[in-house]
C-alpha positions in Angstrom: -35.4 -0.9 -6.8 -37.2 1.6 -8.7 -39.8 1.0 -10.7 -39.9 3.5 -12.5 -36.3 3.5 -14.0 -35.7 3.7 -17.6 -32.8 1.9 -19.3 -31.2 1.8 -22.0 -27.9 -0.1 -23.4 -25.7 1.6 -26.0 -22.8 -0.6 -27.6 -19.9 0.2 -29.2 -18.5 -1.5 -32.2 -15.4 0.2 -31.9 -15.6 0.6 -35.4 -16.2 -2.8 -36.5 -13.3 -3.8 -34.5 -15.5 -6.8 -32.3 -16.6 -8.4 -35.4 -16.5 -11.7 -33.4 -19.9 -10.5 -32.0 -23.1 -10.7 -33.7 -24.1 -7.5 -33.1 -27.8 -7.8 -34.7 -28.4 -10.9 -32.9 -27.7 -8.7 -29.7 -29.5 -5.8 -30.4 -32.2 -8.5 -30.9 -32.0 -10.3 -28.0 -31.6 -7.6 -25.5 -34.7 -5.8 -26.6 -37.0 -8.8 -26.8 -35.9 -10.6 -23.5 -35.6 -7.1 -21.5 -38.0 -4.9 -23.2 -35.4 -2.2 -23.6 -33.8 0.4 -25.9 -30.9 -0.5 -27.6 -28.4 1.7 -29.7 -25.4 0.6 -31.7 -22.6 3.1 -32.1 -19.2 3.1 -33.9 -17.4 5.3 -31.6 -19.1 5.3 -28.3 -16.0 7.3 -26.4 -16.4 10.3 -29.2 -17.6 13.5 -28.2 -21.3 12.4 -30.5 -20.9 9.0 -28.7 -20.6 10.7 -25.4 -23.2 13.3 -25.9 -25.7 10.5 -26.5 -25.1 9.1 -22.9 -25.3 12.6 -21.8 -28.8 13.3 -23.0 -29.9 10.0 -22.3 -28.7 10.6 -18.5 -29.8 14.3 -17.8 -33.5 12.5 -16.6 -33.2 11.6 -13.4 -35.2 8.0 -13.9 -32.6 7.2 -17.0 -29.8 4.6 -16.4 -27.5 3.5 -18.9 -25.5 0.4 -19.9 -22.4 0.9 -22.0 -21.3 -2.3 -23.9 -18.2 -2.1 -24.9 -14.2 -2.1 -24.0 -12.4 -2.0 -20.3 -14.5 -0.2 -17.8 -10.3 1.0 -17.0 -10.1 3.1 -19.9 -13.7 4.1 -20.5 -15.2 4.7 -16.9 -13.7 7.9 -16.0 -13.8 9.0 -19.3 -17.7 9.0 -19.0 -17.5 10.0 -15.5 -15.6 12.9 -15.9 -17.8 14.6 -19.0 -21.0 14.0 -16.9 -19.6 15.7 -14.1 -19.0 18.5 -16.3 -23.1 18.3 -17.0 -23.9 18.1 -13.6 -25.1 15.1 -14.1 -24.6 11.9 -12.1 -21.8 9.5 -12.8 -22.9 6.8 -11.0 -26.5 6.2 -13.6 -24.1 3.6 -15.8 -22.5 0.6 -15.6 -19.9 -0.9 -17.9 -19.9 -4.5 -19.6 -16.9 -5.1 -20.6 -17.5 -6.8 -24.6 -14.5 -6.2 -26.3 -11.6 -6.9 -24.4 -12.9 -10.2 -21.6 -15.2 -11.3 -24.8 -14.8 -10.0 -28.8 -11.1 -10.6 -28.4 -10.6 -13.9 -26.5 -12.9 -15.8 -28.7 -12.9 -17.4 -32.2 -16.1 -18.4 -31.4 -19.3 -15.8 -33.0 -22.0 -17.9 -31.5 -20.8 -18.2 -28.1 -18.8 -15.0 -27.7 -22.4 -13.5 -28.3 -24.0 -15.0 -26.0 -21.6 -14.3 -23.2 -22.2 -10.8 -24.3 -25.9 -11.3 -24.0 -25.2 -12.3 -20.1 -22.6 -9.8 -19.3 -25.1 -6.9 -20.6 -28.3 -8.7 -18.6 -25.8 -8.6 -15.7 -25.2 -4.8 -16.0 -28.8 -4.4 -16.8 -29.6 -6.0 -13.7 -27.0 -4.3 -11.5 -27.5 -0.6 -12.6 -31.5 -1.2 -11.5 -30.2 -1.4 -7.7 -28.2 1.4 -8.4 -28.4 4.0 -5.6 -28.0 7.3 -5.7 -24.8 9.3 -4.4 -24.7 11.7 -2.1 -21.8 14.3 -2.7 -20.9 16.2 0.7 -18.6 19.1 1.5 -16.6 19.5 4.8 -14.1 21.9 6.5 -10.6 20.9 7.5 -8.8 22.6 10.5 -5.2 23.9 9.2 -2.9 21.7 11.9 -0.7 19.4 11.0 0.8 17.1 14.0 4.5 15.7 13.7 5.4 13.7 16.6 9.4 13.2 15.9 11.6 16.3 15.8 14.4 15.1 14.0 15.7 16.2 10.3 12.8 14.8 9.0 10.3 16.1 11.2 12.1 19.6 10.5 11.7 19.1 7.0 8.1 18.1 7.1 7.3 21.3 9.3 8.8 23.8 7.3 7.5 22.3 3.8 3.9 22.2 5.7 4.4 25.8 6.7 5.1 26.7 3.2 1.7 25.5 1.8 -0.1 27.3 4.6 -0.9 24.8 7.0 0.1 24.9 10.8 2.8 22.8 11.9 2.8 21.4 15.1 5.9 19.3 16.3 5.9 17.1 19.1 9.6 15.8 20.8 10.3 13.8 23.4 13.7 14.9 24.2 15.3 18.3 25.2 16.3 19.6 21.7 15.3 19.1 18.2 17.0 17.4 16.0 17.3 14.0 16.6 20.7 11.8 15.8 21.4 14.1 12.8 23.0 16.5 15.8 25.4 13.5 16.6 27.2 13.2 12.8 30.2 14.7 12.2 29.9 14.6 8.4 27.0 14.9 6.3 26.9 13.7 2.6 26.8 15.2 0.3 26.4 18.7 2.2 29.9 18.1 3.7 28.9 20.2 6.9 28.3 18.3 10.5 24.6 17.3 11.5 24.4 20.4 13.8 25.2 22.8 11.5 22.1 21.7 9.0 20.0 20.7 12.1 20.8 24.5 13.6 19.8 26.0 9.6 16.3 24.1 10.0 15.3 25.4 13.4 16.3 28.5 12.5 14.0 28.8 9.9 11.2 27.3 12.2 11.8 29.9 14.7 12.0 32.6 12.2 7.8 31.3 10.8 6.8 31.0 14.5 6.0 27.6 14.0 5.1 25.7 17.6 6.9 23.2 18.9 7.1 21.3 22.5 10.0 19.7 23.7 10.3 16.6 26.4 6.8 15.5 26.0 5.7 12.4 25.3 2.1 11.6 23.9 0.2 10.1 26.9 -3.3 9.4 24.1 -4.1 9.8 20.9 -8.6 9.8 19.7 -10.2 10.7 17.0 -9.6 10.4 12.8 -9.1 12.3 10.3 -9.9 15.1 9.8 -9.8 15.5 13.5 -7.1 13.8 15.5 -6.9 15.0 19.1 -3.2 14.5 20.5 -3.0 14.7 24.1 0.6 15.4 25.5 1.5 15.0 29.3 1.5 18.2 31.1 -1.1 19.7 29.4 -4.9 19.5 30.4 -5.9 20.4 26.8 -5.2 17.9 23.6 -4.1 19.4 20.6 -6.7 19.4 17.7 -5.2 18.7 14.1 -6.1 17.4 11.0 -3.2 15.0 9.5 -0.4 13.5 12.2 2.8 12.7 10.8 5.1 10.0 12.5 8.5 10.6 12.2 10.2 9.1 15.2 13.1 8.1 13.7 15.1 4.8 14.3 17.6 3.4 17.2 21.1 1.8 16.3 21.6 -2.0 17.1 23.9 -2.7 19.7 26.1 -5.8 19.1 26.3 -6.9 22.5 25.0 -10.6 21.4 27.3 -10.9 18.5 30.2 -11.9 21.1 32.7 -12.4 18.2 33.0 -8.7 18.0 33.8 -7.8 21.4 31.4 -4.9 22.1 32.1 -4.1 25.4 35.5 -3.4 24.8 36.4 0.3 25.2 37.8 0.7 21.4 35.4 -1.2 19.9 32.7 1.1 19.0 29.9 1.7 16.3 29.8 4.0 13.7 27.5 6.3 15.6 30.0 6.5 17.9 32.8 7.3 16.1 30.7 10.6 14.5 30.6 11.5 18.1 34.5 10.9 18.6 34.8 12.5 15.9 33.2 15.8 16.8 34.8 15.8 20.4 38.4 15.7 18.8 40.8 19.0 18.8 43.3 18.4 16.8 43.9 14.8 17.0 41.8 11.7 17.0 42.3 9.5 20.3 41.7 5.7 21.6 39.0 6.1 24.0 40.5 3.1 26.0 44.1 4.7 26.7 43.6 8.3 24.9 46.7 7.2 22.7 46.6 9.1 19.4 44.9 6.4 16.4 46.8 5.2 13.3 45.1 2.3 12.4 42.1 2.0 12.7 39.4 -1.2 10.9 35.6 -0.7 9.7 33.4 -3.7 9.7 29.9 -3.5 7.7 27.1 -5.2 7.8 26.5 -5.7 11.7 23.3 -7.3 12.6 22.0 -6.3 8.7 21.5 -9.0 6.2 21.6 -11.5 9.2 18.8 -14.6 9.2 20.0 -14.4 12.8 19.9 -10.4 13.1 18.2 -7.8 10.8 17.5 -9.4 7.7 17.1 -6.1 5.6 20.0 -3.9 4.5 20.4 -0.9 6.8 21.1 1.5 3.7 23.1 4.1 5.2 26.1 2.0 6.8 28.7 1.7 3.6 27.6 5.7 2.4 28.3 6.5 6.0 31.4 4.3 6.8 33.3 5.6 3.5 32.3 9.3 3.9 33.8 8.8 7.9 36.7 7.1 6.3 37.3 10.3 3.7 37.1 12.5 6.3 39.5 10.8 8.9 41.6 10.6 5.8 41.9 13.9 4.9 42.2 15.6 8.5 44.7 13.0 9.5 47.4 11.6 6.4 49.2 9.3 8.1 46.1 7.5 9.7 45.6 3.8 7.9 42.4 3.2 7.4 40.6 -0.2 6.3 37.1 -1.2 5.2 35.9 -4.9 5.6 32.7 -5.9 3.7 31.0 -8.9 2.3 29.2 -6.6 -0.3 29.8 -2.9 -0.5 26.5 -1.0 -1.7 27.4 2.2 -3.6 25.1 3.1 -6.0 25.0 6.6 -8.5 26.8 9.2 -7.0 27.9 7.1 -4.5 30.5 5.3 -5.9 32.6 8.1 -6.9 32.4 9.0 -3.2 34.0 5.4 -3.1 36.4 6.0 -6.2 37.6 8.9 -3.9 38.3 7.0 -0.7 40.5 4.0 -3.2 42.2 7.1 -4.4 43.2 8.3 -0.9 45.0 5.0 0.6 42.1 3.7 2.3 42.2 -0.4 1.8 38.9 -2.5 1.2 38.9 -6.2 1.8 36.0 -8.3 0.9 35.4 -10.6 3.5 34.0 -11.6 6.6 35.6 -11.0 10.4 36.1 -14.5 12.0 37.0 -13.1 15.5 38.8 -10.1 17.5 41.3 -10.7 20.0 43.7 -8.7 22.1 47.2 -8.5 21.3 48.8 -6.3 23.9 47.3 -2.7 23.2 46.0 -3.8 19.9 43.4 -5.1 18.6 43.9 -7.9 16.1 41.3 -9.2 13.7 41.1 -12.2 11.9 39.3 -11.7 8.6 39.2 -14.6 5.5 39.7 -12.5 2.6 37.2 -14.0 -0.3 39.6 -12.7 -3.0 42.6 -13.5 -1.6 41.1 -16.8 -0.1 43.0 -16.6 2.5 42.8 -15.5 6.1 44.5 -12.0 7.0 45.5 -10.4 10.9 45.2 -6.9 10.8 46.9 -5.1 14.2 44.2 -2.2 15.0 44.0 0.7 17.8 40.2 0.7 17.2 37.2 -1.3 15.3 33.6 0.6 13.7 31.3 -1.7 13.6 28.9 -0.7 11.1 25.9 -1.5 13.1 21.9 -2.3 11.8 19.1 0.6 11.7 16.5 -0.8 13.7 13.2 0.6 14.6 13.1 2.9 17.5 12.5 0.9 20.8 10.3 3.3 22.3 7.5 4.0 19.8 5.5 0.5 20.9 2.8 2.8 23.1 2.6 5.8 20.1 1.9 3.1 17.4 -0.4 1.5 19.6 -2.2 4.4 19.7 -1.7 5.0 16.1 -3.2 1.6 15.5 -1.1 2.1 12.1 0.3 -1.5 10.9 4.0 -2.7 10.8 6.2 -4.5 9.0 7.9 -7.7 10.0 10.6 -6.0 10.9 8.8 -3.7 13.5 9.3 -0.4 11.7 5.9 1.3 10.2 4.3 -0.4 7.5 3.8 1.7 4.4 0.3 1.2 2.5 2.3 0.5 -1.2 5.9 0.5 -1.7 5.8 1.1 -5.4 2.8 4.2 -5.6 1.6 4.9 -1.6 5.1 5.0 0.3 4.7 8.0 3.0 0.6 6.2 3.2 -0.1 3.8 5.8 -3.2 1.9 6.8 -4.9 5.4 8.4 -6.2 8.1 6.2 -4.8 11.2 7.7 -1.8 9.8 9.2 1.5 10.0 6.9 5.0 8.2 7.8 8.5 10.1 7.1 11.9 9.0 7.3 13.5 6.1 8.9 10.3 5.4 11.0 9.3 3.3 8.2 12.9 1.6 7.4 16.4 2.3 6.5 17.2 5.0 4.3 19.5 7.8 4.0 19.3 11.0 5.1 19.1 12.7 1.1 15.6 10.2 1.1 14.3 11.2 4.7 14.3 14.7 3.4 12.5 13.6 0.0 9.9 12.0 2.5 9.3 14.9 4.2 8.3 17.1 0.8 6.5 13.8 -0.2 4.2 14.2 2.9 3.7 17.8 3.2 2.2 17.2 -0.9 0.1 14.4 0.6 -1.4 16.8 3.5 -1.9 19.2 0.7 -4.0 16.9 -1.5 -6.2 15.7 1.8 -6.7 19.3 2.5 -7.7 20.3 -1.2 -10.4 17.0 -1.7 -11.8 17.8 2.1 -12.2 21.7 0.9 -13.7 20.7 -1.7 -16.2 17.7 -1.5 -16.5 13.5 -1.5 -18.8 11.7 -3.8 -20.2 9.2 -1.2 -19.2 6.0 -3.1 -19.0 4.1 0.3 -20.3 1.1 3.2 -23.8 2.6 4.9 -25.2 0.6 8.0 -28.7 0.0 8.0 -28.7 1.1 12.2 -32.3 -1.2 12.4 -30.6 -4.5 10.8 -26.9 -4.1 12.7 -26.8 -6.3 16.1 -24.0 -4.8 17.4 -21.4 -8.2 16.6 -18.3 -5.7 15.7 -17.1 -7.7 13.0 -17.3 -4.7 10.9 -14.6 -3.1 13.5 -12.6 -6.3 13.5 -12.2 -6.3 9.8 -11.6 -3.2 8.4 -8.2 -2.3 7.5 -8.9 1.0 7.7 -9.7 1.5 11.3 -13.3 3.3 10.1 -15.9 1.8 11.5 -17.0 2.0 15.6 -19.3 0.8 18.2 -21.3 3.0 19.9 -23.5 1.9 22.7 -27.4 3.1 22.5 -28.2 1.8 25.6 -26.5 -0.5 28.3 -24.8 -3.7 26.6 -26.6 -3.2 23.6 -24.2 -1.6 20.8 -24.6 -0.3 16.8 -21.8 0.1 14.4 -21.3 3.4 12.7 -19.1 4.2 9.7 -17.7 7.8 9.3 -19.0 8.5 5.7 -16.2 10.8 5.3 -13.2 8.1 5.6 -14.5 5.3 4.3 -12.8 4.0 1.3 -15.5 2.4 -0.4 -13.9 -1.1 -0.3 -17.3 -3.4 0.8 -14.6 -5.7 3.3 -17.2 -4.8 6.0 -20.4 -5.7 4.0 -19.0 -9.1 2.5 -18.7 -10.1 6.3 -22.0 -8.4 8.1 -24.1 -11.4 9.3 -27.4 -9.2 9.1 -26.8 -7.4 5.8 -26.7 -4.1 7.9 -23.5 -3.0 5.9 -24.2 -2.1 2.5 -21.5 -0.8 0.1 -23.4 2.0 -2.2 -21.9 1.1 -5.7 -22.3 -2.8 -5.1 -24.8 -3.3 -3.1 -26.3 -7.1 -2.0 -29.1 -6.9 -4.8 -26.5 -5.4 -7.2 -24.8 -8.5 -6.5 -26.9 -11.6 -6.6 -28.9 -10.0 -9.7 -25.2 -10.0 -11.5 -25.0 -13.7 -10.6 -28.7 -14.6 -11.2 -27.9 -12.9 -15.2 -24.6 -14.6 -15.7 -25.7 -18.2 -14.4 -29.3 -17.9 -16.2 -28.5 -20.7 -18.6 -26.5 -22.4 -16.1 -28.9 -25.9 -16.6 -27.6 -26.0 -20.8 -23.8 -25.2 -20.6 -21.5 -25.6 -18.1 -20.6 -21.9 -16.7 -17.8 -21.0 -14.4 -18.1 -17.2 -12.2 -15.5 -15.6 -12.3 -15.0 -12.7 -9.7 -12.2 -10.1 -10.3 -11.5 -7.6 -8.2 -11.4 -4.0 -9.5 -7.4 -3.0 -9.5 -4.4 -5.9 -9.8 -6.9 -8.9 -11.2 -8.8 -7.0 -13.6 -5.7 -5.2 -15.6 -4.1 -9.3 -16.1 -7.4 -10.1 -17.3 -7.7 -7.2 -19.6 -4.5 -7.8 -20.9 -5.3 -11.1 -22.2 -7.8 -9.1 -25.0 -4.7 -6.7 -25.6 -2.7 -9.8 -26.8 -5.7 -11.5 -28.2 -5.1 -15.0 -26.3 -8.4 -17.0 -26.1 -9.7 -18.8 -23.3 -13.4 -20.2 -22.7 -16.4 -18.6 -23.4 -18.0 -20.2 -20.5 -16.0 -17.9 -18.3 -18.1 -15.1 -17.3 -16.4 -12.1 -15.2 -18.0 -10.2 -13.0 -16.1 -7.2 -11.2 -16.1 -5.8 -7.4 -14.4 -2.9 -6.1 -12.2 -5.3 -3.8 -12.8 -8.9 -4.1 -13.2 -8.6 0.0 -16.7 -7.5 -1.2 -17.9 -10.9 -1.6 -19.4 -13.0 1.1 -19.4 -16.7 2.1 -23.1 -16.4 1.8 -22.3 -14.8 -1.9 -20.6 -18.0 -2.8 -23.2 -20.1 -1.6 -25.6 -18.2 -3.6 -24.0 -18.7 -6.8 -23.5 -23.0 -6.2 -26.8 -23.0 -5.8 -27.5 -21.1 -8.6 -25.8 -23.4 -10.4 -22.2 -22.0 -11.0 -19.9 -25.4 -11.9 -16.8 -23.3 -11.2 -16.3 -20.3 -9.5 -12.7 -18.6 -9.8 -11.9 -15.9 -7.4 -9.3 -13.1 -9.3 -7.5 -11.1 -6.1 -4.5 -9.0 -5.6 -1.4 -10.7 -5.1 -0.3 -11.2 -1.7 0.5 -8.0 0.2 -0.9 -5.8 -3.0 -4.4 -5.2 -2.3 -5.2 -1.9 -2.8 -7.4 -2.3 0.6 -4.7 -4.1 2.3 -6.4 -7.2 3.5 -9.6 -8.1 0.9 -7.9 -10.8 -0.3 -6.8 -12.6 3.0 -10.5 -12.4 3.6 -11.5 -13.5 0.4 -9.0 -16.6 0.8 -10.0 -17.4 4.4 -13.5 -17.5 3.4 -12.8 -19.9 0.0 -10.7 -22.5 2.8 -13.9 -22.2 4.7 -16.1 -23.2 2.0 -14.0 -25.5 0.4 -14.1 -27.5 4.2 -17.6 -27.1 4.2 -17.8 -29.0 0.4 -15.9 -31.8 1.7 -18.4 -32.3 4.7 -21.2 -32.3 3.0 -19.6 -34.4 -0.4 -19.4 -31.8 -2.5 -15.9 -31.8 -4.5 -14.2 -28.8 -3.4 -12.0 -28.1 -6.4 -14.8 -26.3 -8.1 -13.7 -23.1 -6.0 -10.2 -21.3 -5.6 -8.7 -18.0 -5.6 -5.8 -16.8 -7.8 -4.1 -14.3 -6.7 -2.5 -11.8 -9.7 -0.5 -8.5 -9.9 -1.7 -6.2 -12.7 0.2 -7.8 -15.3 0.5 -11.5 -15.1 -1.8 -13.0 -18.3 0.2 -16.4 -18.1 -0.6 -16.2 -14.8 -4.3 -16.4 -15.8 -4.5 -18.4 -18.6 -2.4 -21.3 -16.7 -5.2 -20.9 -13.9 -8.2 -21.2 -16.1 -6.7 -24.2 -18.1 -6.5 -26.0 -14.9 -10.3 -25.5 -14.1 -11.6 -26.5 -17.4 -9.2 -29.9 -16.7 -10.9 -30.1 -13.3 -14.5 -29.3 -14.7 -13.8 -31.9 -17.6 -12.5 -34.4 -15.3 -15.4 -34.0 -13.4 -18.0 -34.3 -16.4 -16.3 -37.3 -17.0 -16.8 -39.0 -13.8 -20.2 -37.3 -13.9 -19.3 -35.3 -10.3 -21.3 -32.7 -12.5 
């Protein structure tokens, strides 16, 4: 800490709009208990209001507290104008009066003094503020795609166009993927070769490299410098981003006996493209080259299965209706019928399906029982849910509209990826609302059906998303990165690798400074400034710059200073999903206790077992835990730490006689105040229960 700091707190009225705050009584206060300057404005976010911080600020010993709303509306707000100063945006700290005190009490008295604590807390947290280092570094200009299909194409050529260096990587003998293999693309209305034969022209036509049948045999390194090592060649490619786009396989039915698979007119509708595309002038029964007139599509194979795939494949009804038009129109007389359980034709879709009723072909809703022979026909049992009854349809040849699965032989790339996946084996996306070409590897984007079923319209929107997303890393790396991130103190770190273990990221590493004996290190320029690693390093080596240990035990220490007299419960919210809920509650004016006090991490994976200790002993009667819902931190796995460590603790309560209701975690998306107000009223029945039986 430095001694030598000045502070000073400037609150905001917002224009008499907190008037459930005594705002004498904490100008008061703050100055005689902390010996510090204290200035009430009307309109703190004003250009006046902001040009008071500003002056303040431009001495380098000068720290600020700003009482007054959301640090989510206000924060950047300050940030940005004293950037435009040069001067530091990291000398402040928000405490957050207005909307998690002024208007969720009816209470003057005590809303004040929970204002009183929450500005001590800032007080105390801005003293352990560090300084942060801002730090420029060069990007090479090569972009890896490993995946040559459509969307790798796509990905290439929009990469190309923003003046990067496109590299593709494909493991077979041509490019293209299973694009080449359609006989009818919607809604260009031109075969897969024709479009893939348009792209590669274009790539040959900008020079852009590409290496056919090689596999990647390693990949090292992170961004911004991935080295890619293909077999063959003694030297690895160098690049900056790598883009997966590997595509999918198609399920083979071969376990679903009931559809006779292995029969030689019995196909998918993969298959069919490619009898498709081998026809001249007639379409023929691959079992006895017989010309086809009736022919029966099944959907849904293997997709929405509990036994199978449970996800819908996405493409299979587009794709078995466009097949059908074309069949259709090429050959009159051919009969033609679709069975589904629920067709899935959204927008500009169903008129594609409007079209194909308007031609003759026949949809049945309803589910295939079983396909026997019948001399040289196929007959198939389907119970028709309208109809409710069971129908025999006499076919030449079955489409099986078959699941999109993920492709069998990435297992080694994503391995050496290290990115995560979904249940369902394909590429896990980092956010499927905001981040969905992002996975859990800075520098390392996903596009196309890599990541899941989709169609080929949304591959090709994946692709521009991506290139974008290359873009934006190569604009923040050109320019620089405001060090907000974990630092290892190399003298404190033993070496455990729990920092490794943890981070969703991939970022940290272990580096060995002499035999068997290891240190961590954390590449400053990746790091996202989460604290997961320093809420689990045993030795304190791992210290998160904007909320640092001493930032946060002197928060607690302020919050539970009166802990003896009233009966205070901690709340800890993280920073993104938790925090907008509980700001929300001010919007709507709902009150709650004022003997919840909030304090706020970046992630609430921040906050160590020890941490929780700390503030029990300190005399905390509650502590609340705020996280992201369940597969929505913004940091991917804070709160599974966080709720690890609270079961911990909770187990270590019980063996020492502690009650162990006194701590949980709620997990909350960004809008659930119900949510919040349902969890807090059933601590304050557990803490009063507990005064009762004087547990307390």
């Amino acid at each position: 800490m430095n001694k030598d700091l000045k502070i000073k707190v400037f609150a905001c009225t917002c224009k008499d709009t907190l008037d459930t705050l005594d705002f004498n009584f904490l100008e008061n206060s703050i100055k005689n208990l902390l010996k510090i300057e204290f200035e009430t404005l009307d309109f703190l976010c004003s250009k006046d209001g902001l040009e008071k911080i500003a002056n303040f600020l431009k001495e380098p010993n000068n720290r600020a507290v700003i009482a007054s709303c959301t640090p989510q509306k206000l924060e950047m707000v300050v940030q940005d104008f004293l950037r435009d100063k040069k001067i530091s945006p990291y000398h402040f700290d928000i405490a957050n009066i207005r909307e998690q005190v002024a208007w969720v009490s009816n209470n003057k008295e005590k809303a004040t003094k929970k204002a009183i604590a929450l500005i001590k807390a800032s007080v105390n947290k801005i003293k352990y503020s560090e300084n942060i280092e801002i730090k420029q570094m060069e990007i090479n200009s090569y972009v890896c795609i490993i995946g040559g299909g459509i969307s790798g194409l796509q990905a290439a050529l929009d990469i190309h166009s923003i003046g990067l260096n496109p590299i593709i990587i494909e493991k077979e003998e041509k490019l293209g993927g299973r694009v080449n293999n359609i006989s009818n693309v919607f809604p260009y209305n031109m075969n897969g070769k024709t479009i893939i034969n348009e792209l590669i022209k274009e790539i040959n036509k900008n020079n852009i490299e590409f290496h056919l049948e090689k596999n990647v045999e390693w990949i090292d390194g992170t961004f911004p410098k991935f080295k890619i090592k293909l077999e063959d060649q003694e030297k690895p490619l160098v690049c900056s981003n790598i883009i997966i786009a590997t595509g999918h396989d198609i399920y083979k039915p071969y376990d679903m006996l009931q559809f006779r698979y292995l029969e030689e007119n019995i196909i998918t509708l993969e298959e069919l493209s490619k009898l498709i595309l081998k026809s001249n002038g007639s379409l023929r029964n691959p079992k006895n080259d017989e010309v086809l007139k009736n022919i029966l599509m099944i959907q849904c194979i293997g997709s929405r299965d509990e036994n199978h795939f449970k996800y819908c494949s996405a493409y299979c009804c587009n794709s078995a209706i466009n097949h059908a038009i074309e069949l259709k129109e090429k050959y009159k007389d051919l009969n033609i019928t679709i069975s589904y359980f629920d067709l899935r034709t959204p927008f500009l879709d169903e008129l594609t399906y409007q079209k194909a009723r308007n031609l003759g072909i026949n949809f049945i809703r309803g589910k295939v029982a079983e396909i026997f022979n019948e001399n040289e026909y196929l007959i198939s049992k389907i119970y028709d849910t309208i109809a409710n009854q069971f129908l025999l349809l006499k076919n030449d040849l079955v489409v099986l509209s078959t699941a999109l699965i993920p492709n069998q032989n990435n297992k080694e790339l994503l391995k050496f990826l290290q990115v995560e996946l979904t249940e369902d084996g394909f590429v896990k996306e980092l956010y499927d609302k905001l981040r969905r070409v992002e996975v859990n590897r800075k520098g390392i984007y996903v596009c196309g059906t890599v990541s899941g079923p989709k169609t080929i319209l949304k591959c090709k929107s994946e692709s521009n998303a991506v290139a974008l997303k290359v873009y934006q890393d190569h604009l923040e790396l050109n320019l620089s990165k405001e060090l907000t991130i974990t630092k290892i103190d190399k003298d404190k770190c033993n070496g455990c690798g729990l920092c490794v273990e943890i981070c969703p990221f991939k970022i940290p590493i272990l580096y060995e400074i002499e035999k068997d004996q290891f240190k961590a290190e954390i590449d400053e320029m990746l790091c996202k400034g989460c604290g997961i690693c320093a809420g689990i390093c045993p030795t304190a080596a791992a210290q998160l710059k904007v909320m640092n240990k001493n930032q946060l035990i002197s928060q607690i220490d302020a919050i539970l200073e009166d802990s003896n007299d009233e009966n205070i419960m901690l709340g800890i919210t993280c920073y993104e999903c938790a925090y907008s809920t509980i700001d929300s509650i001010g919007m709507l004016k709902w009150k709650y206790s004022e003997n919840l006090r909030l304090l706020n991490v970046p992630c609430i994976g921040r906050v160590s077992f020890l941490d929780l200790l700390y503030a029990l002993d300190k005399g905390a009667k509650q502590i609340l835990l705020f996280s992201c819902a369940e597969d929505r931190c913004h940091y991917l796995k804070g709160n599974v730490k966080a709720t690890l460590e609270v079961l911990v603790l909770k187990e270590l309560l019980k063996e020492i006689g502690w009650n162990e209701d006194i701590i949980e975690i709620f997990p909350l998306y960004s809008a659930e105040p119900e949510k919040f107000m349902q969890a807090v009223s059933m601590m304050i029945k557990r803490l009063e229960r507990d005064n009762e039986e004087g547990r307390i």
